[in-house]
N, C-alpha and C positions, 0 to 999 in steps of 0.2 A: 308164550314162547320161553325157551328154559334158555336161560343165558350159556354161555358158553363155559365147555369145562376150562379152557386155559385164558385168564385175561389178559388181555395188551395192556401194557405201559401206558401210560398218555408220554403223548407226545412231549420232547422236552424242547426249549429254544435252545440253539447253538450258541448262546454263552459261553455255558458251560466250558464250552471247546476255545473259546478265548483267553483263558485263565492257566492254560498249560505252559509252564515253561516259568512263572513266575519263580517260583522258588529258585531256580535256578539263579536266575538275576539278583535274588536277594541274597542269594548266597557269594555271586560275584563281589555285588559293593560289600557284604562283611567283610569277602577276604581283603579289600583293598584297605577297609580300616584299620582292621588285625596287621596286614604285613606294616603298615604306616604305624602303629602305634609299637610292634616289634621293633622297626629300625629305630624310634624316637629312645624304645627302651636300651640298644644298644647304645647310644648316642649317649644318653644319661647313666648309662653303668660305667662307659671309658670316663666320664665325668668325673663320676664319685670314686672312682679308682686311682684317677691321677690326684684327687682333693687330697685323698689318705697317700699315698707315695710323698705329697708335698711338705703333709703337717709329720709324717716319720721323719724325712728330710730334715724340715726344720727343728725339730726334737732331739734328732741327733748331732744337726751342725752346734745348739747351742749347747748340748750339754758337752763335747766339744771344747769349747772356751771356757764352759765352767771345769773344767777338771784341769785346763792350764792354769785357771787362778788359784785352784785348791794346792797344786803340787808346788806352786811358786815360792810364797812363803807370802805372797802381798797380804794377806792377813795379821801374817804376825807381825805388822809394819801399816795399824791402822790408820794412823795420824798422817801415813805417807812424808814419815819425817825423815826416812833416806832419799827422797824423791824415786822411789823406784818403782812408782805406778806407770811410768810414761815405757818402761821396758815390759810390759804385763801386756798391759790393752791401750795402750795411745796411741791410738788411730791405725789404718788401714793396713801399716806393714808391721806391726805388733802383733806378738807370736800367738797369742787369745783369738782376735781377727782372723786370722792369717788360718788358724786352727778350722773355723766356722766356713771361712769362705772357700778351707780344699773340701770339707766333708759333703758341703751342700754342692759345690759345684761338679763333682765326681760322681753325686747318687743323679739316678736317672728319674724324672715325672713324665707321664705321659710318653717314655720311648725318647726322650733327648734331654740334655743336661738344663738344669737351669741356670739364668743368668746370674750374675754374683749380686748376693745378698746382701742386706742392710743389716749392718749390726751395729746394737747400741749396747751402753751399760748404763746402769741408773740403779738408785735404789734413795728412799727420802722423798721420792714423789722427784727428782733432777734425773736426769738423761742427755748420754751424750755419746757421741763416737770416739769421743776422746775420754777417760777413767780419768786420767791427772787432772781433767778442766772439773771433776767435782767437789762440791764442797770438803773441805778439809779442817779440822775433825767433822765425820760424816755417818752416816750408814753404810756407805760401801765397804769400806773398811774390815769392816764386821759381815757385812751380810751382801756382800758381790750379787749382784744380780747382769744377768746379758742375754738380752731379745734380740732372736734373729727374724728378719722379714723376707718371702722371698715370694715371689711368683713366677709361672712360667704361662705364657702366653701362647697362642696360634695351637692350642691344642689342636690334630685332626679330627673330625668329622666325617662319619661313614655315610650318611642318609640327611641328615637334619642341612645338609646345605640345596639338597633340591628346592629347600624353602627359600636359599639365598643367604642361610648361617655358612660363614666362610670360615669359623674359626672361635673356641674358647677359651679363657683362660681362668687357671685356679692361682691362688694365694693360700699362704699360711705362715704363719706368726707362733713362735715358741720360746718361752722363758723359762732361764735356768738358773737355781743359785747355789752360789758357795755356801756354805754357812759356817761359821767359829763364833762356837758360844762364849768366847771370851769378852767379859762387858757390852754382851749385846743385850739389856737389861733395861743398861743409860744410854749406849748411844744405838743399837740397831734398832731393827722394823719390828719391833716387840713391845709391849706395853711397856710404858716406864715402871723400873724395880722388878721387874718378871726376868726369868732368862727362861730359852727351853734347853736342857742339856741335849749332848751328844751321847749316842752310845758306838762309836765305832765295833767291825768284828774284826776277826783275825786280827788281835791286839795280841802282840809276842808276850811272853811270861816273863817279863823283866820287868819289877816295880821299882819305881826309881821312886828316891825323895825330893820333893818340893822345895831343893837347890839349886842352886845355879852353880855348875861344877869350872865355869870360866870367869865367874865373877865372886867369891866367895864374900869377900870382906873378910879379911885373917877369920872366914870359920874355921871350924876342924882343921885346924894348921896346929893345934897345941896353946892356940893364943886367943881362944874366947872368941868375941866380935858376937855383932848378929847377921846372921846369914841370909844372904841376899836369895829371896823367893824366888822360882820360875815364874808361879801364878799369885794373885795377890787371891788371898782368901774371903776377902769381901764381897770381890766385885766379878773374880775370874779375869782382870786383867792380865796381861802381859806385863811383867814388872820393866823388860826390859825392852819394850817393841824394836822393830828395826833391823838393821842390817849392822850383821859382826863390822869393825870390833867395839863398836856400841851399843850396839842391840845384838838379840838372840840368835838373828836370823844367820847360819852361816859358821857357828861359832861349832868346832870340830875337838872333839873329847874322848877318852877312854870309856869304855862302861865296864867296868871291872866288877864280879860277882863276889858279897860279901860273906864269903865262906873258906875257911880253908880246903887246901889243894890235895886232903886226904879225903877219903868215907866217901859212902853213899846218900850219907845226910848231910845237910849242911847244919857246922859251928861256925858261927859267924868273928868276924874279928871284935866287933864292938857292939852294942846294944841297938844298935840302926845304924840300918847302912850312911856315908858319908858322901856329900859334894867335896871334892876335890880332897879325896884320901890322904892322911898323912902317915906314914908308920912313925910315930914317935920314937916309941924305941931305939929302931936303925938310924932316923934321923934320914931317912930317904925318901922318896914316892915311889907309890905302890907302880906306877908306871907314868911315863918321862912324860909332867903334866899338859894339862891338865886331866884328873879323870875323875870320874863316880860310879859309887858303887850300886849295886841292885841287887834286889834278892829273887829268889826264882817264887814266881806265881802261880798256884794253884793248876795244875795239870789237868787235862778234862780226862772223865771217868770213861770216856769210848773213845776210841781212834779220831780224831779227827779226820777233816778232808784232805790231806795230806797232796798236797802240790808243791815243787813236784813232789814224788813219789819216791825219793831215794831215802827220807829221814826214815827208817826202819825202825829205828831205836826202841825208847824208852816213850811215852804217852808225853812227857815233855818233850824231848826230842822232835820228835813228830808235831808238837803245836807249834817249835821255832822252826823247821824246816818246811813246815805246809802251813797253809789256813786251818786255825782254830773256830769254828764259827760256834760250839757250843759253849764256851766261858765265857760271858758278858760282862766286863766291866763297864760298870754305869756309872758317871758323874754324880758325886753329892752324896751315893748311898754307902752306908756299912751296911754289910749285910754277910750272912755266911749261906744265905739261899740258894737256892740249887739256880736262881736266873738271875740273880746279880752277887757272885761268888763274890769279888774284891777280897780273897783268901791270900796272905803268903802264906807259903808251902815250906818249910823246912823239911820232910821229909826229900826233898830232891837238892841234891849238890850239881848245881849247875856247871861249874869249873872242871880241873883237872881231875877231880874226885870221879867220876865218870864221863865228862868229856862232850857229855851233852850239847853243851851249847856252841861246843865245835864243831860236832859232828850238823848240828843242827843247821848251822849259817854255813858253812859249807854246801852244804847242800839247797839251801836256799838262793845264796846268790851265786854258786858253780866256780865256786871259790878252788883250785885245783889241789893248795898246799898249804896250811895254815902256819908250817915252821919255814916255809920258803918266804924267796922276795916278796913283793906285790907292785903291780895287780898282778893275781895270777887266774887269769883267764874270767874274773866275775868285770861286770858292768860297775864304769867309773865316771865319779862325780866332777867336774869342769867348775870350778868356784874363780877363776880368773876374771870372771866378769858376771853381772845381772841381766836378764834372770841364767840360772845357772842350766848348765847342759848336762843331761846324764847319757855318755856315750857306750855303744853296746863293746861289750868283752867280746875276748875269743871264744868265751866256752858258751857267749850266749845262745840258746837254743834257735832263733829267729834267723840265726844262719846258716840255716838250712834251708831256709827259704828263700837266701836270696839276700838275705840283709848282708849289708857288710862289717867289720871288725870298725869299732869307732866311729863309728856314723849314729848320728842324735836319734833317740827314742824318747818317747814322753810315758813308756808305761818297763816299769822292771821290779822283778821282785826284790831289789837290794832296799825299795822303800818299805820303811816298819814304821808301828807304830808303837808306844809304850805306856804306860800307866802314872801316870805323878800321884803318889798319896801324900796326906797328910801326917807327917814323919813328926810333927810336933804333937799330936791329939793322941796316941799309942805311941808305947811300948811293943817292940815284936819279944811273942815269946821266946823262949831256947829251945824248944822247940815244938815239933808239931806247926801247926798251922796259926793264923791270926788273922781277925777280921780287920780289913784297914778302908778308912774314905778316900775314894778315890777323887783326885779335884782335879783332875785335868787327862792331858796324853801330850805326847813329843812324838811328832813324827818326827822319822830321821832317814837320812840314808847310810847302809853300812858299806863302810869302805871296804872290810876285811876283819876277820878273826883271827888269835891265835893260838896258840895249843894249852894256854893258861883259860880259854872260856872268857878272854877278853875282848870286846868286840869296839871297833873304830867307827866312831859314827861322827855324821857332820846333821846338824838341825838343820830342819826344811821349815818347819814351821810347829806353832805352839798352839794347844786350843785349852784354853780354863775353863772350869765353872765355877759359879758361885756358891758356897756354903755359909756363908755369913749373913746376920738377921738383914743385911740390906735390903737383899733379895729372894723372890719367891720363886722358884723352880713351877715351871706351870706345864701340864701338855706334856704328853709321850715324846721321849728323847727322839733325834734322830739320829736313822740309822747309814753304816753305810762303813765301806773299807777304810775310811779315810777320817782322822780327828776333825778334817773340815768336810765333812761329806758335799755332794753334788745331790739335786735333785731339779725335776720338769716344775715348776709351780702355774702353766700354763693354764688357764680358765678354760673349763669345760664347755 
């Protein structure tokens, strides 16, 4: 018999028919895992979002108090032999504190403020809430250090509390320092005999000499003497630490540019500029003392970043009236390199010979009249008491925002900073240019200019370096706007 032409299937058992709809199920529980492990990932993104909101927080509350102790002057005052650390950061309602605890309580983690933060100072391996309670002679002194602590608790939670998490909380911790390389060799947090320099930017074009124009010692009076250093050349100390009229800190002077009041170049009166000028001749002062002279530095070869924006002038003009940030004066170096110039410039008459450095701080601090009264509308310094107030002017910009006329600021362009060379190691040529070491800077605040290119300044603080075999210069300078810069030194 011939089999059939179409053959049947064998029969199969209804299993087969059992096994429908499986996938389906299995695709059920994935999605339950997947949406469970997406809510967990929410959960852990707001996490790690409020963690970074906390440690910016704390990065910004402390550096904060580190730029109240940089503009203070409590460095040029390491010994704390004016006692005027306990005005700085001594505890809870000191202005440093007080700085940390609006910045941090004002930023938002996680959607609500966080509660007020711990802030220490320490540096030496000592820590305290109080600056005055540390050792004295110290490291703080020199090298400020201040760690903020803060955490915010009861973070919410969108999913992870079906599990019974009702709430998280993040933490973060940030250190920040001042630093002034003045004898921080022998007494800061640096190897013994090592210092690292400073290179502050936007350093104004006025080099002054490594005198002290309030404390001469009959110098440059006509009567010999030896003249009393700002920075001591061995060590980078502060010759006179402290609070005027004993120390530097505070002490209010002329800067008067050593050129005469004709040309477009500068002839200087005498072979180097002078601490506390005398004209012999007339048997008078060059203006109603105390003052010092400076000569104008090295101009950068392209525009600067000119803030504000009104110094139009002359390329000097323009690095006193805005930030200079391509002339680098470095601590310790001679050099006529194009990255550490430390150049005087003769070819530029700072004074009434063209009016530069009128035109320049005028426009700098919105100074309205340089031959009128004063103040005339620039931001003014409060020396009536420690730490000192710098209150906003009428013509400060910020009042337009809202700020009012004489109400305290902690940041103004009236603060400069300056150059101190080595007035005894060179000869400045007559002219043209001359390579000089630079050994320190003065910050300072200007009160006012006048139509002579003479600028009124009061010291805020003093930073040296060292150039003598004592010490070894080690490690790329630090940088930053300010003689004492600020930085994070927080561990990764």
């Amino acid at each position: 018999m011939k089999p059939p032409a179409i053959r049947r299937l064998p029969h199969r058992s209804p299993s087969g028919c059992r096994e429908r709809g499986v996938t389906m199920v299995m695709v059920a529980l994935a999605m339950v895992s997947i949406i469970g492990m997406a809510a967990l990932s929410i959960d852990v993104i707001t996490l790690y979002l409020a963690r970074e909101e906390a440690q910016r927080t704390a990065d910004t509350a402390a550096l904060a108090a580190a730029r109240i102790i940089s503009i203070s002057g409590l460095t040029g005052d390491p010994n704390n032999s004016s006692l005027s650390w306990q005005a700085i950061c001594g505890g809870s309602s000191s202005p440093a504190t007080q700085a940390a605890i609006a910045v941090a309580t004002q930023s938002a983690v996680g959607g609500a403020a966080v509660p007020t933060p711990s802030v220490l100072y320490s540096a030496g391996g000592s820590s305290s809430a109080n600056c005055a309670t540390l050792p004295t002679p110290g490291p703080f002194g020199v090298n400020p250090m201040v760690t903020v602590q803060l955490q915010r608790a009861g973070l919410p939670t969108f999913f992870s509390r079906i599990w019974g998490n009702s709430g998280n909380s993040v933490s973060a911790t940030a250190t920040a320092e001042a630093f002034n390389s003045s004898n921080s060799g022998n007494v800061g947090n640096q190897p013994p005999v090592s210092i690292i320099p400073v290179q502050p930017r936007c350093v104004k074009p006025w080099i002054i000499p490594n005198r002290d124009p309030v404390n001469p010692t009959n110098c440059d009076q006509g009567g010999g003497g030896v003249c009393s250093k700002l920075v001591s050349l061995t060590d980078g100390s502060i010759t006179r630490p402290g609070m005027a009229p004993t120390g530097l800190i505070g002490e209010r002077f002329w800067l008067a540019p050593d050129c005469l009041h004709t040309g477009s170049t500068c002839t200087t009166r005498l072979p180097s500029p002078q601490g506390n000028y005398y004209a012999v001749t007339h048997r008078t002062w060059l203006e109603p003392p105390p003052s010092m002279e400076y000569l104008p530095g090295e101009a950068p070869v392209t525009a600067p970043v000119a803030v504000p924006s009104c110094a139009a002038g002359s390329l000097y003009e323009q690095a006193v009236g805005g930030c200079d940030q391509s002339t680098a004066y470095q601590c310790g170096v001679q050099s006529s390199s194009a990255s550490t110039p430390n150049l005087v410039d003769l070819n530029e008459n700072p004074g009434a010979g063209t009016n530069d450095t009128m035109n320049g701080v005028m426009c700098l601090i919105h100074e309205g009249d340089a031959r009128g009264s004063q103040p005339d509308g620039q931001d003014t310094l409060n020396v009536s008491s420690y730490p000192f107030q710098i209150l906003a002017g009428t013509s400060n910009p910020l009042l337009a925002t809202g700020l009012a006329s004489g109400s305290p600021i902690t940041s103004t362009n009236s603060i400069a900073s300056l150059p101190i060379y080595d007035d005894g190691a060179v000869t400045i040529n007559s002219s043209g240019t001359t390579p000089v070491t630079i050994v320190g800077f003065l910050q300072v605040f200007i009160n006012s200019v006048d139509q002579w290119g003479n600028v009124d300044a009061t010291v805020l603080n003093v930073a040296g370096c060292s150039n003598g075999l004592g010490s070894t210069t080690v490690g790329s300078p630090v940088t930053g706007t300010s003689p004492v810069p600020i930085r994070l030194i927080t561990p990764p």
